[in-house]
PAZA-787863 format. One line per field, with one value per residue: x, y, z of N, C-alpha, C in turn; residue number from 1; residue in three letters. Coordinates in steps of 0.1 Angstrom, whole numbers. Example, Ala and Ser with C-alpha at 12.3 -4.5 7.8 and 13.67 -1.06 7.14 Angstrom:
# PAZA-787863
npx: (132, 128)
npy: (-57, -22)
npz: (78, 71)
capx: (123, 137)
capy: (-45, -11)
capz: (78, 71)
cpx: (132, 129)
cpy: (-33, 0)
cpz: (78, 79)
resi: (1, 2)
resn: (ALA, SER)
//
This chain:
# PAZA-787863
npx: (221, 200, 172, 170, 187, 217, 213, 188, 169, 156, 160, 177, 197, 211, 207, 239, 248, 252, 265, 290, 310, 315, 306, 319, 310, 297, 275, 250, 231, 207, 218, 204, 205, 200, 217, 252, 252, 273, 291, 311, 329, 314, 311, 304, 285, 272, 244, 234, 207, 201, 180, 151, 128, 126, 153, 170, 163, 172, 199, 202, 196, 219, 241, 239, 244, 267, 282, 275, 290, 321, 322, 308, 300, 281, 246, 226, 196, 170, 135, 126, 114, 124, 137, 141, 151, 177, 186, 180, 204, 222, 226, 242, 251, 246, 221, 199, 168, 144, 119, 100, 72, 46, 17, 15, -1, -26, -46, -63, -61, -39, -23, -28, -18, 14, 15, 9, 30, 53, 52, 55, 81, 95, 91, 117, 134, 153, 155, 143, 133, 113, 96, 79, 57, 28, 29, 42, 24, -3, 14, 18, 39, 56, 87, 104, 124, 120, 129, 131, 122, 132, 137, 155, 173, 166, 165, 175, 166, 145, 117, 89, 55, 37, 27, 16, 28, 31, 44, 53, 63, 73, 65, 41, 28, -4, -13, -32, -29, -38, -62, -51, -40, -65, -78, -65, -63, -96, -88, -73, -97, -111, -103, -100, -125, -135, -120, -92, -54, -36, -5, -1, 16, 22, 44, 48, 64, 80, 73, 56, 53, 31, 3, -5, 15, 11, -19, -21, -3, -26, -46, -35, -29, -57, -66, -57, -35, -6, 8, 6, 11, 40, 54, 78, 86, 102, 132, 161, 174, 194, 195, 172, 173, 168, 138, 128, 140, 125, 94, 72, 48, 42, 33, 17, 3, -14, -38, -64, -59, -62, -40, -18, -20, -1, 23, 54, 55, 80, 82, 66, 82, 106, 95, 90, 118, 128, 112, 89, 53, 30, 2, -14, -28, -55, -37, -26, -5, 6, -13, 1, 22, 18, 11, -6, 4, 22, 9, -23, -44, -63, -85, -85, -99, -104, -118, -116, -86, -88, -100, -80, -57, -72, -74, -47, -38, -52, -43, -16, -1, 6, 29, 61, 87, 116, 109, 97, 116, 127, 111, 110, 136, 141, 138, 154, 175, 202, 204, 184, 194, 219, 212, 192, 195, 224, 231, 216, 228, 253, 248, 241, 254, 279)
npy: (-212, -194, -183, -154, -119, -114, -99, -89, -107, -101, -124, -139, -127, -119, -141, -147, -123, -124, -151, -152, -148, -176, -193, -207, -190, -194, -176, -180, -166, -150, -123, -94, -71, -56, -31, -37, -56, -58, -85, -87, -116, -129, -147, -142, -153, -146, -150, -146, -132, -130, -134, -157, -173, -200, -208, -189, -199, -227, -218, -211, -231, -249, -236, -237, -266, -272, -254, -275, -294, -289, -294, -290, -285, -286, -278, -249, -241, -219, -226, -229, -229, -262, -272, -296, -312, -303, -317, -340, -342, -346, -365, -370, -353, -329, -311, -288, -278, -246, -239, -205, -194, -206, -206, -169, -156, -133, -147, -176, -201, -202, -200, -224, -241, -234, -242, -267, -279, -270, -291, -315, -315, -310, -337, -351, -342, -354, -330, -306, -271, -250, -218, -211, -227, -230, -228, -253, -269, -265, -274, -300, -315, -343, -344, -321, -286, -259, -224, -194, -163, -130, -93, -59, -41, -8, 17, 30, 52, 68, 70, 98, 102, 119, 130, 115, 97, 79, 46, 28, 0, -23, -44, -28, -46, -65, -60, -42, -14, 8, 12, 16, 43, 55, 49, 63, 94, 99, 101, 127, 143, 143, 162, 178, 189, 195, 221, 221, 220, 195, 175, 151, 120, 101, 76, 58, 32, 13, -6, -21, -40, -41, -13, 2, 20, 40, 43, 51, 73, 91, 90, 105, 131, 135, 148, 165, 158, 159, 171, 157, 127, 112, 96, 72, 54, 24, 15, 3, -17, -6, 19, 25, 39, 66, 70, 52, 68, 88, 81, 72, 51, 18, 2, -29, -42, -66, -82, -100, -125, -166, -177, -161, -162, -176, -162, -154, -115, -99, -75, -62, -72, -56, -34, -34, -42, -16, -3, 5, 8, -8, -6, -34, -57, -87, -112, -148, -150, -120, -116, -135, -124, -92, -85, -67, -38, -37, -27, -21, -45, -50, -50, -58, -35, -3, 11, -5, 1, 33, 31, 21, 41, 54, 45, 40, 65, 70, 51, 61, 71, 50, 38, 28, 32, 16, -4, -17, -23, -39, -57, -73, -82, -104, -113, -101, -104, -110, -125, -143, -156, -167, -182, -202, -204, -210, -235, -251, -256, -266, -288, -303, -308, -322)
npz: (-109, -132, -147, -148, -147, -134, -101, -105, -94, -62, -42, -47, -51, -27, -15, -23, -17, 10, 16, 1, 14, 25, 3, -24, -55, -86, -113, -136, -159, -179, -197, -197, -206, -189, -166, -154, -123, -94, -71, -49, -49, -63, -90, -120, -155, -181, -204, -239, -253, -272, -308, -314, -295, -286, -301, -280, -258, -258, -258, -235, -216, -228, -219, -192, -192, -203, -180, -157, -164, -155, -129, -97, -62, -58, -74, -75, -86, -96, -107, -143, -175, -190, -176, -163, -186, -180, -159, -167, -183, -165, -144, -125, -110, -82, -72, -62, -69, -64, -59, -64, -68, -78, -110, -116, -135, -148, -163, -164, -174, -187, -160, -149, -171, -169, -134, -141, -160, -145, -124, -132, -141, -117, -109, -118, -101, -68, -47, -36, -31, -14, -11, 14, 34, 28, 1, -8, 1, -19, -43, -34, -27, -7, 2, 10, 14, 31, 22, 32, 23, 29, 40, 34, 53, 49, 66, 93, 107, 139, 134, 127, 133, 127, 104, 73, 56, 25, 13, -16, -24, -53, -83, -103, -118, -127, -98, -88, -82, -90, -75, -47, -55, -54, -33, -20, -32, -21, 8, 6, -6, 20, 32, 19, 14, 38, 43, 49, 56, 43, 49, 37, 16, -9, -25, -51, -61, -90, -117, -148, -172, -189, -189, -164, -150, -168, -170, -139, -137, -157, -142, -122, -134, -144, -123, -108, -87, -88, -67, -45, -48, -59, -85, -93, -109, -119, -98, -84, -60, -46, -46, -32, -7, 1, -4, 18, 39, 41, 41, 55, 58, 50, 20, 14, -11, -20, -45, -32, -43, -53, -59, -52, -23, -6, -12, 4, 9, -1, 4, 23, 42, 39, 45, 71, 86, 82, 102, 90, 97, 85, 58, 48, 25, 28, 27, 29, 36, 45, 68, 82, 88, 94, 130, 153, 161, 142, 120, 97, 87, 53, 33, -7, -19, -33, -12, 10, 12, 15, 43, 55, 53, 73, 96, 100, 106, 128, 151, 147, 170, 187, 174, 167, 154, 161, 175, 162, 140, 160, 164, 144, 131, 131, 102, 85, 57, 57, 83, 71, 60, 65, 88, 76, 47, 47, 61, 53, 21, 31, 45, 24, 11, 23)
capx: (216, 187, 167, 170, 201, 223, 208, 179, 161, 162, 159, 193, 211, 208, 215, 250, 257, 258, 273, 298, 323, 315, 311, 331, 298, 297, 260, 247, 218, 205, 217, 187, 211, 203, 232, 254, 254, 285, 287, 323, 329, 304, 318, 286, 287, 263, 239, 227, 192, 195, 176, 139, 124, 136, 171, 176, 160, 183, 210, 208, 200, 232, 250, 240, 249, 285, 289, 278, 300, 330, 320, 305, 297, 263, 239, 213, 186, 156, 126, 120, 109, 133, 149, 142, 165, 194, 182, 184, 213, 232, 218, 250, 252, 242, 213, 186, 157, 145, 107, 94, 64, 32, 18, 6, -3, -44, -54, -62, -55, -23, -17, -31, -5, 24, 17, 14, 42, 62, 47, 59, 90, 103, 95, 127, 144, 151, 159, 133, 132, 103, 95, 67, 48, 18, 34, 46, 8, -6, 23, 11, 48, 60, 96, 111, 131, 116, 138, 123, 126, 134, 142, 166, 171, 164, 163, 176, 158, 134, 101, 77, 42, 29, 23, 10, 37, 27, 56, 43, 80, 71, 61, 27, 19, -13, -15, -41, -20, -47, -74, -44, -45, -85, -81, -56, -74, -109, -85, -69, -109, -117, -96, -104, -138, -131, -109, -80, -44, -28, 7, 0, 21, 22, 53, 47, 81, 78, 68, 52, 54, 14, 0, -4, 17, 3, -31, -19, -5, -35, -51, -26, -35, -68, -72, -46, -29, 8, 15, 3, 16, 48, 53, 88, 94, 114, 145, 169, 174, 207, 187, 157, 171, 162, 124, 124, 141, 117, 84, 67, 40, 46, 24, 19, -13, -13, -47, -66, -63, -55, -24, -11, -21, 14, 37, 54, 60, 94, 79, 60, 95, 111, 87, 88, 126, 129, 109, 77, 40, 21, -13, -15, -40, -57, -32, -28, 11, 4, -20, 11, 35, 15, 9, -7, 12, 31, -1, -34, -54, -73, -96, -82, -103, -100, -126, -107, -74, -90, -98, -65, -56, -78, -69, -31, -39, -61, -35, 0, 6, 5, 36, 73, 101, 126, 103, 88, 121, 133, 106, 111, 147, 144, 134, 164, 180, 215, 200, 175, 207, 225, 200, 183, 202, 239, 229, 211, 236, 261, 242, 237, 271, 288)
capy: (-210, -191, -171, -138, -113, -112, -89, -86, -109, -103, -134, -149, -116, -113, -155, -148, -114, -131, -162, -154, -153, -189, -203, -199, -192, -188, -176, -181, -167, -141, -112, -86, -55, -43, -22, -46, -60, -67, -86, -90, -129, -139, -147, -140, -160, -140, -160, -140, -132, -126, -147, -159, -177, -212, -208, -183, -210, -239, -214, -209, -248, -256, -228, -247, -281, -269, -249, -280, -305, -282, -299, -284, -295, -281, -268, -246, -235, -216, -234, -225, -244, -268, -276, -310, -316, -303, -333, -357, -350, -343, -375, -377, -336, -326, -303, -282, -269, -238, -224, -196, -192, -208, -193, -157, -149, -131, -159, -190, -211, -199, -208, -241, -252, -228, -253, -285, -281, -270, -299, -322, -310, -311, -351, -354, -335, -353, -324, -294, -267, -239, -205, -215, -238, -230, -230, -272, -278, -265, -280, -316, -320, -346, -338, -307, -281, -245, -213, -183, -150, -116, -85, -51, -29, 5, 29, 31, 63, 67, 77, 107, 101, 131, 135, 103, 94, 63, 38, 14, -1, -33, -45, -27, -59, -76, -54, -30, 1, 23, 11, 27, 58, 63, 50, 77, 101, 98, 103, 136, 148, 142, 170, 193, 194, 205, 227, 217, 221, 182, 175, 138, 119, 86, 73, 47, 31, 1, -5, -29, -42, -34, 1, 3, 29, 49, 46, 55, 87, 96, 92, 116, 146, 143, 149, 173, 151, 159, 175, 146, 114, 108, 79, 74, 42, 12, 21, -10, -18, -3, 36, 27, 40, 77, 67, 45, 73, 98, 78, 61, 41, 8, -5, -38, -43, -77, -87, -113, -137, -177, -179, -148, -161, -179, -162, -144, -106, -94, -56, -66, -72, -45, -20, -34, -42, -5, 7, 11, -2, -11, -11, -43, -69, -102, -129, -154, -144, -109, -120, -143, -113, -85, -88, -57, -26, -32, -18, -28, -57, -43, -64, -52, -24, 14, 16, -5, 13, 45, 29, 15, 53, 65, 35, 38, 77, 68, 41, 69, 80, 43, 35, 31, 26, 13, -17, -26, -29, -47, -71, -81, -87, -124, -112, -96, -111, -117, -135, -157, -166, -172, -194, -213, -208, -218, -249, -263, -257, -273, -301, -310, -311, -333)
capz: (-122, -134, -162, -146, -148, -120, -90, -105, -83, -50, -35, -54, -52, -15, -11, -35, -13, 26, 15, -10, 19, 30, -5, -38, -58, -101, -114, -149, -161, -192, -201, -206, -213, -178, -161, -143, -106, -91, -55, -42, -46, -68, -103, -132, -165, -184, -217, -247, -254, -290, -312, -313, -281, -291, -296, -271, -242, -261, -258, -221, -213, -230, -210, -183, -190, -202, -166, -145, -164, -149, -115, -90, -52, -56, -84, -72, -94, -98, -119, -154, -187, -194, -162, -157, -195, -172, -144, -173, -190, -154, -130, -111, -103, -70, -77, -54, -71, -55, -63, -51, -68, -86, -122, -111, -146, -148, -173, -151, -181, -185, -153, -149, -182, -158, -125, -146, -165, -134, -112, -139, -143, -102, -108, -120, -89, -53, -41, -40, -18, -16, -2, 27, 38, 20, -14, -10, 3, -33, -51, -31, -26, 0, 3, 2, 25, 32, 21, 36, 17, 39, 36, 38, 61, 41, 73, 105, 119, 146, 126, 137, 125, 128, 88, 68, 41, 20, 3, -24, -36, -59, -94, -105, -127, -122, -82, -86, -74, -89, -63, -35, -56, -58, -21, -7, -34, -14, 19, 4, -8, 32, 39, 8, 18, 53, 40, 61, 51, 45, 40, 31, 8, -14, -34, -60, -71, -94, -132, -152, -185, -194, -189, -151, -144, -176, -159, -126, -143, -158, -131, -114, -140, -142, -109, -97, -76, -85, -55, -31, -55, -66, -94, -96, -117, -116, -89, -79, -47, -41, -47, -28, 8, 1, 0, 31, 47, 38, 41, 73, 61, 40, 14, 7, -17, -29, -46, -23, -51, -41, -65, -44, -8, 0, -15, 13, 4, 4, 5, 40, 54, 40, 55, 90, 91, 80, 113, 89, 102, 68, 54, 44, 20, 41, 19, 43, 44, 48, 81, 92, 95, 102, 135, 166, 164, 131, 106, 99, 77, 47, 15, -19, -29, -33, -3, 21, 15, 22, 55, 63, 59, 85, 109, 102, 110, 145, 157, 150, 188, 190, 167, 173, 144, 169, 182, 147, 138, 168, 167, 129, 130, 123, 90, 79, 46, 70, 92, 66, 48, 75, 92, 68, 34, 44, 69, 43, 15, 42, 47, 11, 5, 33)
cpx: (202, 187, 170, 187, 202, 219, 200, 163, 160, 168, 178, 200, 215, 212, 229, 253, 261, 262, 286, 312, 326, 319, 316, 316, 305, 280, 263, 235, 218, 212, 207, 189, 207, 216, 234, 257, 267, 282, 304, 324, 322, 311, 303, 295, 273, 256, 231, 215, 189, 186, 161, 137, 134, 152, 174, 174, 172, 199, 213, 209, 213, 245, 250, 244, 261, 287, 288, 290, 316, 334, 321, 296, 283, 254, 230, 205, 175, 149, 126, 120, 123, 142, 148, 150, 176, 195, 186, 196, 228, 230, 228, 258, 241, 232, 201, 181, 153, 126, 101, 80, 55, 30, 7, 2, -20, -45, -49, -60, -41, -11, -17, -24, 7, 24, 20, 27, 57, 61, 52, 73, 100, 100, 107, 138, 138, 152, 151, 127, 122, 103, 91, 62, 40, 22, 35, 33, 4, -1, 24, 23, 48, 72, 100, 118, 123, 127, 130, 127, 129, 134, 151, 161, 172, 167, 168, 169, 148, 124, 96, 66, 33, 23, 22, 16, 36, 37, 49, 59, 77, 64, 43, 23, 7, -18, -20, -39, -30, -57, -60, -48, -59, -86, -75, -65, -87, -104, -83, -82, -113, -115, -97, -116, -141, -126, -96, -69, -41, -18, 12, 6, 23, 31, 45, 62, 80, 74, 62, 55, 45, 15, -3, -1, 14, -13, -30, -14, -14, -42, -50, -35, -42, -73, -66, -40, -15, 14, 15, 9, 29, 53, 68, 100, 98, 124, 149, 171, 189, 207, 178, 159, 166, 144, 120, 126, 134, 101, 82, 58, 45, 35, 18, 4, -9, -30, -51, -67, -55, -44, -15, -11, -10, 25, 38, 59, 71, 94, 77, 73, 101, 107, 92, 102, 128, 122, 93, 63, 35, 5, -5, -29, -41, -51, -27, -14, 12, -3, -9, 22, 27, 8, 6, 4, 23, 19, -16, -37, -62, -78, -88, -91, -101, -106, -122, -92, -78, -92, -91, -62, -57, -72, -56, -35, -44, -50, -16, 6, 11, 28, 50, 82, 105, 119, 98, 97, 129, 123, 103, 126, 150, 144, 141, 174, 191, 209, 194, 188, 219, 222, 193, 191, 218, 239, 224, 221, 248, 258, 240, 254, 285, 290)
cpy: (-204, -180, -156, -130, -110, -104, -80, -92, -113, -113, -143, -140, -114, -131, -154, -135, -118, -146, -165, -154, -170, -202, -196, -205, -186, -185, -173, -177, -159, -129, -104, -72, -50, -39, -36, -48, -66, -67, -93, -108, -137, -139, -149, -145, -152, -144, -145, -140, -129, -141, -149, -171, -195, -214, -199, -193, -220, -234, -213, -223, -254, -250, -235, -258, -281, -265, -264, -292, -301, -291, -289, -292, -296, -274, -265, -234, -230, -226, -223, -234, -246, -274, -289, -321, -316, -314, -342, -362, -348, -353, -375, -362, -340, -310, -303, -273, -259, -233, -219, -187, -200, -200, -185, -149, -145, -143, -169, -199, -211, -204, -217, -246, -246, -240, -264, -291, -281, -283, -312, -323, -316, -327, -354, -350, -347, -343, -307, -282, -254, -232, -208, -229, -247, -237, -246, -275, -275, -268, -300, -316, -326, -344, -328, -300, -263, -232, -204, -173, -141, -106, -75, -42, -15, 21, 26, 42, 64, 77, 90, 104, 107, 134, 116, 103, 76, 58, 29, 12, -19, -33, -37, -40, -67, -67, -45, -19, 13, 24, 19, 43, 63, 61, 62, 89, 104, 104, 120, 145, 151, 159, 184, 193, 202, 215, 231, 212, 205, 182, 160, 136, 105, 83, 63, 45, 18, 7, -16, -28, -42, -17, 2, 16, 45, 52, 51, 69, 98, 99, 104, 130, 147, 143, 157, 166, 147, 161, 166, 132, 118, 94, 79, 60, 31, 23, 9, -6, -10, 15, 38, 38, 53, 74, 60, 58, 86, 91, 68, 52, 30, 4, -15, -48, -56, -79, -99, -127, -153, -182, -166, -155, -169, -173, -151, -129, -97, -78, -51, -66, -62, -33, -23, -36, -27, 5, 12, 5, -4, -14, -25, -51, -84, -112, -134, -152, -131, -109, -129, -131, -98, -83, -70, -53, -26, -27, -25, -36, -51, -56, -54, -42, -9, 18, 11, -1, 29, 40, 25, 27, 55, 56, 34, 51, 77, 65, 54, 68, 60, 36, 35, 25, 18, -6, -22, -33, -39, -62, -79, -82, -99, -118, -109, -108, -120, -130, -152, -163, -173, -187, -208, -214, -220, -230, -258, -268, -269, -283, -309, -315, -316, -343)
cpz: (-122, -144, -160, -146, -131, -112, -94, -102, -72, -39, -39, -52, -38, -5, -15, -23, 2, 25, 12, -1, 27, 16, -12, -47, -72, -101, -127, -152, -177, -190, -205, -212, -202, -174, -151, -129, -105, -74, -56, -39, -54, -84, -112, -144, -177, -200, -222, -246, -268, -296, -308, -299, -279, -291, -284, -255, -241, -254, -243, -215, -216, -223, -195, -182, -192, -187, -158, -150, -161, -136, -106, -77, -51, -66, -79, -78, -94, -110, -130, -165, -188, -184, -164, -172, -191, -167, -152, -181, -176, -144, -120, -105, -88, -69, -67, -61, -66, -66, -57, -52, -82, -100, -117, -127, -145, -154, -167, -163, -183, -175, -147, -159, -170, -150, -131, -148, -153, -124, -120, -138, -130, -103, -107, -109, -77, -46, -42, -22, -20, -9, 14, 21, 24, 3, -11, -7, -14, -39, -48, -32, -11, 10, 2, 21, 22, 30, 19, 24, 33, 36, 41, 48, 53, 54, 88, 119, 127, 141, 134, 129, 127, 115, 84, 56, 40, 9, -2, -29, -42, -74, -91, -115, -121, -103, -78, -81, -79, -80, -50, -39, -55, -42, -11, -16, -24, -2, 19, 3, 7, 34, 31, 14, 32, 49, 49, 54, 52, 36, 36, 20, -2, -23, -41, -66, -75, -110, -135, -168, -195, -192, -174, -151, -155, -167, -151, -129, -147, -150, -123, -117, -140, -131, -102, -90, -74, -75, -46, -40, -60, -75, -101, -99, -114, -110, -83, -67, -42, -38, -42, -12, 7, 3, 11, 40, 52, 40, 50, 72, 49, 32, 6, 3, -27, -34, -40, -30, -49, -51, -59, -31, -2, -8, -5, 5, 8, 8, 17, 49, 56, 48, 69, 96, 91, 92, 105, 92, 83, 71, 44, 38, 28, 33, 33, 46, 48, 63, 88, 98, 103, 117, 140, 167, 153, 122, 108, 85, 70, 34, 7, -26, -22, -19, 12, 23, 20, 41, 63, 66, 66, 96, 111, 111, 126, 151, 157, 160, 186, 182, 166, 167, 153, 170, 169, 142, 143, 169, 153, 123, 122, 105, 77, 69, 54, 75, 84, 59, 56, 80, 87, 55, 37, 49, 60, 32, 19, 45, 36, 4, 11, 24)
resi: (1, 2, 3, 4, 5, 6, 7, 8, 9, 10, 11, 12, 13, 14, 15, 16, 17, 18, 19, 20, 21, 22, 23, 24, 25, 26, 27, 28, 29, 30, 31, 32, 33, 34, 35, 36, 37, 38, 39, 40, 41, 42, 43, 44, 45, 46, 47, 48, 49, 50, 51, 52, 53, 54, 55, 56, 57, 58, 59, 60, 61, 62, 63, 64, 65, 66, 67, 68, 69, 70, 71, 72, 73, 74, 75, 76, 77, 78, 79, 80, 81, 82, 83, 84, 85, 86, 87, 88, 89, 90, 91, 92, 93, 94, 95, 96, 97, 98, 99, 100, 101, 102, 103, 104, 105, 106, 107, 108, 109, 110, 111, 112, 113, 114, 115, 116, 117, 118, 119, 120, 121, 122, 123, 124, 125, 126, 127, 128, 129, 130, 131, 132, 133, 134, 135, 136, 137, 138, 139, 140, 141, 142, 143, 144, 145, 146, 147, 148, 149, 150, 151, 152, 153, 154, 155, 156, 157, 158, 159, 160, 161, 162, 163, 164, 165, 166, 167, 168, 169, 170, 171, 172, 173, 174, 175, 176, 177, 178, 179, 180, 181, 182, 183, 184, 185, 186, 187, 188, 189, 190, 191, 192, 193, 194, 195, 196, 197, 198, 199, 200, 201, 202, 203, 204, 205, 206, 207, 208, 209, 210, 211, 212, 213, 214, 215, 216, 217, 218, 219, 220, 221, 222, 223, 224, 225, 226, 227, 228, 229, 230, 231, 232, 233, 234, 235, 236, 237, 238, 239, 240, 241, 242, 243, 244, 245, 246, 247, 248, 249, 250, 251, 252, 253, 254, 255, 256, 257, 258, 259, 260, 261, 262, 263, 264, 265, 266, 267, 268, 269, 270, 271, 272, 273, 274, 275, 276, 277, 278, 279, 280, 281, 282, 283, 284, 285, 286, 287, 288, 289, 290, 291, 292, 293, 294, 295, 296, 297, 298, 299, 300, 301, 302, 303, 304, 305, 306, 307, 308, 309, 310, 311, 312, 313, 314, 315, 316, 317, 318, 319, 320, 321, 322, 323, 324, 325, 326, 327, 328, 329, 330, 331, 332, 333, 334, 335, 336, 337, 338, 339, 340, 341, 342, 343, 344, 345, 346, 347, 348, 349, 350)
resn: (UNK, UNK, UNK, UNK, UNK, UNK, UNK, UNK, UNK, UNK, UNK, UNK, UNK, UNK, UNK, UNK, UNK, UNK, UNK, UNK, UNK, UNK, UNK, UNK, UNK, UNK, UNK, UNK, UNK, UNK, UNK, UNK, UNK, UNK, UNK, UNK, UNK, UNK, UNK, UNK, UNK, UNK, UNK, UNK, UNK, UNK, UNK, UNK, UNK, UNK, UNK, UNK, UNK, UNK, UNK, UNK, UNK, UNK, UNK, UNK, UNK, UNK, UNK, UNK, UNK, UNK, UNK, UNK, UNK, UNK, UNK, UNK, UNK, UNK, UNK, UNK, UNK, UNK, UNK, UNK, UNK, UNK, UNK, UNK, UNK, UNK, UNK, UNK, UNK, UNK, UNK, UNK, UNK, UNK, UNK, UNK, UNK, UNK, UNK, UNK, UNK, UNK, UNK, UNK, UNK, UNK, UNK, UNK, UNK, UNK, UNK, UNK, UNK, UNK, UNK, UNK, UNK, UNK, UNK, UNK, UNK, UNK, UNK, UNK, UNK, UNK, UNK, UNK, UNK, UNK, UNK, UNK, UNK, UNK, UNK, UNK, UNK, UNK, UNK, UNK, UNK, UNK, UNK, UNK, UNK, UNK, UNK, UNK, UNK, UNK, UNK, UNK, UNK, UNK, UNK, UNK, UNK, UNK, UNK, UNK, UNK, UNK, UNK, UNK, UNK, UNK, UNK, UNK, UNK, UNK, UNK, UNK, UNK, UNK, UNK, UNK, UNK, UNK, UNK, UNK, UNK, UNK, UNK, UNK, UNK, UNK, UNK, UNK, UNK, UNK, UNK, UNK, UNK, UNK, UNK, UNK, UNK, UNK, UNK, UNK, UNK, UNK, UNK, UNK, UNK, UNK, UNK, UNK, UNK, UNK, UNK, UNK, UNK, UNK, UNK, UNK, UNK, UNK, UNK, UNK, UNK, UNK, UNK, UNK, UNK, UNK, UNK, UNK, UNK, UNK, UNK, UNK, UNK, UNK, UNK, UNK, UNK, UNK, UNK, UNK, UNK, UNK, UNK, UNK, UNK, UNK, UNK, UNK, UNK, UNK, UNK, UNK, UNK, UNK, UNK, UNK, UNK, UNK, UNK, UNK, UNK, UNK, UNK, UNK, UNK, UNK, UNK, UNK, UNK, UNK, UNK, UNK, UNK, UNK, UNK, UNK, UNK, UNK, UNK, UNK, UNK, UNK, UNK, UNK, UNK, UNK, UNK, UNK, UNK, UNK, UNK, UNK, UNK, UNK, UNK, UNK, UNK, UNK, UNK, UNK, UNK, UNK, UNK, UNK, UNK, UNK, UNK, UNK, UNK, UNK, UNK, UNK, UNK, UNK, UNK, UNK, UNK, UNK, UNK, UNK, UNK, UNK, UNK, UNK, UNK, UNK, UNK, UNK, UNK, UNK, UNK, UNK, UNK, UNK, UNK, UNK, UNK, UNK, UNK, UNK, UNK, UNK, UNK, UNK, UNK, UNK, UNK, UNK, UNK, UNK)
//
């Protein structure tokens, strides 16, 4: 169960795609009028969204409490408001909570009511399972079971890094992606001033539901900088492999902010299962994965991204798809679902 539309977030679409030959899985969530996902095995129950905030929440809570009184060996749900009404009108379901993140909203009041209400809420659950570590320490939970994230393999090719192609593939909300552009700008200026040919390059693939990627546009034009940027939207995972396969560095710019610093980033994986090193932001999960000889450690501003540039750029000769990807294996969706999702599932339901 959960608020989002079917395989449209990753973490559930990617549990539901390496399982679904183990279990016999149904999913319930909203309808948002995106285009639909289908995964071989997974049966989708799909809830309206018409209607004002109110009834449309009632109307999915009740979608839920009709599905679980069906019987089912195991209910396992993402947090969102209202959950813990399912807990009380279902006590004798078999139900695993699952959160995989804190309130990342800018306005700290906003998300000081967010955590409370969520922190309130998991009372009613025994059974609560989180991303990391970190996350259950800030949530002052006792109990609980850890479910990693991971990510895809996008690329199988052995890189050349002779040219400096930069991937940004994630939400611009709230993630300062214009400080990258003013940072690889400054990089691109290096080389106008010399006046020395560069065939540097920087994707941006992501959207936001603010003005971000308006900004980031503008940005673009007044500055010339069509030729060297491409900003090429929201693109679902299933159309992303042309950009892995085309671009060698990864970019995974979280702000150093401490409602960001556990959540692990699914973008960080993608890059390095994909054979790509990454400039990376110091969150303390971003410092747990990036480790010597997958990318370098940068602060969140425009001025240490230009510097990750030059240090990705120093370190090149240095760098070797093959082994990036061989030594971030573990990381691979397969494997985390394999590993840690189905044993636990399997264990909950002896």
């Amino acid at each position: 169960m959960a608020s989002d539309q079917f395989g449209y977030s990753t973490t559930l679409l990617k549990y539901c795609q390496y399982s679904a030959s183990i279990f016999d899985i149904t999913y319930i969530g909203w309808d948002y009028n995106a285009p639909k996902i289908e995964v071989d095995g997974v049966k989708v129950k799909y809830v309206s969204r018409k209607s004002h905030l109110i009834i449309r929440n009632f109307r999915l809570l009740y979608a839920f409490h009709k599905e679980i009184n069906k019987g089912y060996d195991i209910v396992f749900t993402t947090y969102f408001r209202g959950i813990s009404l399912i807990r009380l009108l279902n006590p004798k379901s078999n139900m695993l909570i699952y959160v995989d993140t804190l309130g990342v909203m800018f306005n700290q009041t906003k998300r000081n009511i967010y955590d409370f209400v969520l922190k309130q809420e998991l009372l009613f659950f025994n059974q609560v399972a989180v991303i990391s570590e970190g996350l259950a320490h800030r949530m002052n939970l006792n109990r609980y079971e850890i479910l990693p994230i991971g990510g895809e393999c996008f690329s199988r090719n052995s890189k050349s890094f002779d040219e400096i192609n930069l991937l940004y593939v994630g939400t611009l909300k709230n993630r300062n992606i214009l400080d990258c552009v003013k940072g690889f700008h400054r990089y691109i200026k290096n080389y106008r001033q010399k006046e020395i040919e560069i065939s540097a390059r920087f994707a941006i693939v992501g959207d936001s539901p603010d003005q971000e990627l308006v900004e980031i546009k503008k940005y673009i034009q007044v500055n010339s900088l069509e030729a060297y940027i491409n900003t090429a939207g929201y693109i679902h995972q299933n159309a992303l492999k042309p950009f892995f396969e085309n671009y060698n560095i990864g970019v995974s710019y979280i702000p150093n902010r401490s409602y960001y610093q556990y959540q692990p980033p699914t973008k960080t994986y993608e890059y390095l299962i994909s054979g790509l090193p990454v400039i990376a932001t110091s969150t303390y999960e971003n410092k747990n994965i990036v480790k010597p000889g997958l990318g370098v450690i940068i602060e969140d501003t425009a001025e240490s991204f230009f510097e990750g540039i030059l240090k990705i750029n120093e370190q090149k000769s240095a760098f070797n798809s093959d082994i990036i990807r061989n030594k971030c294996s573990d990381y691979k969706w397969q494997s985390v679902v394999t590993n840690k999702f189905v044993p636990l599932i399997q264990k909950m339901v002896q």
